[in-house]
Z-matrix of the N, CA and C atoms (Angstrom, degrees):
N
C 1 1.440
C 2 1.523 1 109.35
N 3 1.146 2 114.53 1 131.10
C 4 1.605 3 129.06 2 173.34
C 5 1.204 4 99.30 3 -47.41
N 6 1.855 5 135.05 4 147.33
C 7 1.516 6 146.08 5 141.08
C 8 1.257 7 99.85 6 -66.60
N 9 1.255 8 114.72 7 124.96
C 10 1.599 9 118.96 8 159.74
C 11 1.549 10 113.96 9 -63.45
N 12 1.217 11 139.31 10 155.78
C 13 0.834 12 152.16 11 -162.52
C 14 1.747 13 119.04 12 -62.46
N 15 1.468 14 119.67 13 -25.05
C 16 1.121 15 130.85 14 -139.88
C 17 1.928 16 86.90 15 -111.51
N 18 1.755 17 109.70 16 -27.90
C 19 1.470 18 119.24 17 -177.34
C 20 1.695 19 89.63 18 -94.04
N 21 1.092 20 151.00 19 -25.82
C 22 1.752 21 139.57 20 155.52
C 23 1.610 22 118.23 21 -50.22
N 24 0.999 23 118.82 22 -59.05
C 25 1.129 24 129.64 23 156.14
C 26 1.454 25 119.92 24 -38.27
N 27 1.364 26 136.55 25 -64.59
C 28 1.335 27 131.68 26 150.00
C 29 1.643 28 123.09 27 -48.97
N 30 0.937 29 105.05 28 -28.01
C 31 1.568 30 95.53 29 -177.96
C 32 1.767 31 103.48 30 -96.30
N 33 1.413 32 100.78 31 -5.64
C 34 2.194 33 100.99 32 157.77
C 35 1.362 34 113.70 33 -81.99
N 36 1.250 35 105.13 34 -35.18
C 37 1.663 36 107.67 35 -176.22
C 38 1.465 37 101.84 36 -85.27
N 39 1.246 38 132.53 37 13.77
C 40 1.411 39 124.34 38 -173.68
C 41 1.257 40 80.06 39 -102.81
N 42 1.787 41 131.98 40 -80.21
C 43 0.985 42 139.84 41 -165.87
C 44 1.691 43 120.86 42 -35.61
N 45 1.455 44 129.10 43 -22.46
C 46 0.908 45 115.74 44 179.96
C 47 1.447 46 118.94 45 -145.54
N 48 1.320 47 91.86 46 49.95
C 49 1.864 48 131.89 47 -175.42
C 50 1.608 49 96.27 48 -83.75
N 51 1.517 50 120.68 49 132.28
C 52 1.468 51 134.09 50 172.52
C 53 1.701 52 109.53 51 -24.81
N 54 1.292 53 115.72 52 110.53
C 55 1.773 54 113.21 53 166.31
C 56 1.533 55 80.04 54 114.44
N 57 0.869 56 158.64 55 4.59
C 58 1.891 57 145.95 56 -173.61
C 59 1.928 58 87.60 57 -106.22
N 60 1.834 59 83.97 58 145.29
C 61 1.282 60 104.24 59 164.26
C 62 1.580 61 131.52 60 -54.48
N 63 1.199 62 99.16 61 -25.48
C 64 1.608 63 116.17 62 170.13
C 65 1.743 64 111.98 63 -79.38
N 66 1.535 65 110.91 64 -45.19
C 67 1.401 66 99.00 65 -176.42
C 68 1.230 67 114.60 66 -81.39
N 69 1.607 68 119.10 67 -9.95
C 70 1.463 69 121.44 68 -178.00
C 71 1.710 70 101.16 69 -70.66
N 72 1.609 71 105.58 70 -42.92
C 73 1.738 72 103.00 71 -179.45
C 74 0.983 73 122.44 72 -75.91
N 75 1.697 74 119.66 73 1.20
C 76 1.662 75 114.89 74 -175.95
C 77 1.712 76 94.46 75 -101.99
N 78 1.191 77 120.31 76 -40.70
C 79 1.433 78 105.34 77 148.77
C 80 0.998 79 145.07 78 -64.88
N 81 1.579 80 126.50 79 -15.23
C 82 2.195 81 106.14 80 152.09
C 83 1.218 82 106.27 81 -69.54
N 84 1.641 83 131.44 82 -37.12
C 85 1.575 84 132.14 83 166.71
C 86 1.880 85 108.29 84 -38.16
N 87 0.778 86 111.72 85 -39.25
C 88 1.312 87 115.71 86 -163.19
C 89 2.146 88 100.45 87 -86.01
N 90 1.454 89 115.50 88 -53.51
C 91 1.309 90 129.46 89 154.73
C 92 1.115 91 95.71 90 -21.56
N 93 1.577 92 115.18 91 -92.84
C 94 1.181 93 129.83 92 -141.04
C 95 1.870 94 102.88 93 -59.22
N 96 0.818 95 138.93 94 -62.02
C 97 1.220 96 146.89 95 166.32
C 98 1.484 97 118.10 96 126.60
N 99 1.300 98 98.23 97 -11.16
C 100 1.490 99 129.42 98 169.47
C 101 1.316 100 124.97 99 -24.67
N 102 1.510 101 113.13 100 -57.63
C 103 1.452 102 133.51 101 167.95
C 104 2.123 103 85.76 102 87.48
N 105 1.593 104 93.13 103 172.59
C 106 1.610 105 91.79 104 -170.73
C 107 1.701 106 88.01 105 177.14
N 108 1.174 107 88.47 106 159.89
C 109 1.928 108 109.18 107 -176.97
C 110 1.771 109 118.45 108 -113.07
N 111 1.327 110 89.23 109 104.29
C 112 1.473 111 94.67 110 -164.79
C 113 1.548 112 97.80 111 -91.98
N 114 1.478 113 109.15 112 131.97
C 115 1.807 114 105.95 113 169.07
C 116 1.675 115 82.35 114 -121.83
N 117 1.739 116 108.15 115 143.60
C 118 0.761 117 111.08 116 177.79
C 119 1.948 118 97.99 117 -152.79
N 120 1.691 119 86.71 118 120.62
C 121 1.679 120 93.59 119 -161.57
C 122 1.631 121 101.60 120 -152.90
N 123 0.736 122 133.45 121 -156.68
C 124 1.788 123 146.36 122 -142.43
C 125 1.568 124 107.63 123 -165.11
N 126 1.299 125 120.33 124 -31.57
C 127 1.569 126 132.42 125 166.30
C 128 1.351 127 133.55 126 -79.43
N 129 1.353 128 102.96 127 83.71
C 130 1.905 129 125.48 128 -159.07
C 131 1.438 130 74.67 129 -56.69
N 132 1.329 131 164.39 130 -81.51
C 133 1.415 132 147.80 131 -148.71
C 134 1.806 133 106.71 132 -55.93
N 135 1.031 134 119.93 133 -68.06
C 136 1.539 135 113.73 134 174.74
C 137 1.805 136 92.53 135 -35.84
N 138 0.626 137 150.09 136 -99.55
C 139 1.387 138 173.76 137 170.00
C 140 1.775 139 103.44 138 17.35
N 141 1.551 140 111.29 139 -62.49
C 142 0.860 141 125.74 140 138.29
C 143 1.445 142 157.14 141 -1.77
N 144 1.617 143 90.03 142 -69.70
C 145 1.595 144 113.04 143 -177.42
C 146 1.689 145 81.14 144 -94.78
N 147 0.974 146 143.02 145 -31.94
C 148 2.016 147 108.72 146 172.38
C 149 1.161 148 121.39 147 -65.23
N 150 1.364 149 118.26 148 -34.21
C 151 1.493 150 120.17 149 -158.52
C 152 1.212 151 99.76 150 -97.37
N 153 1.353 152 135.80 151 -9.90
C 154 1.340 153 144.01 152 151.37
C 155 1.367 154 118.62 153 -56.60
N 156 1.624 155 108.58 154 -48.88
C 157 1.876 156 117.76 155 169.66
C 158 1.416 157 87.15 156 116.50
N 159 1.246 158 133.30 157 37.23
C 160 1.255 159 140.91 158 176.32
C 161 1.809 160 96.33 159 -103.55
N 162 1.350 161 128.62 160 55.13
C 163 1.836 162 105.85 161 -175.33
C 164 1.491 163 85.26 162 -96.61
């Protein structure tokens, strides 16, 4: 069954809610001043083809 739109949205704001591994790295990104390219996906082939130099 499809997530309606309104349970995606909650389950983004879950993922990168204060104390998550994600919000801890968007804050040294943010520290650092650096800036950085986040792909963030579920498709070990997408995944792949970047870190390969395939974007």
């Amino acid at each position: 069954m499809r997530e309606s739109k309104g349970n995606s949205i909650s389950k983004i704001l879950k993922s990168i809610a204060p104390g998550t591994a994600i919000r801890d790295g968007l804050e040294n990104i943010l520290k650092a001043r650096t800036g950085a390219l986040l792909l963030v996906t579920d498709n070990v082939e997408v995944l792949k083809g970047v870190v390969d130099g395939r974007i």
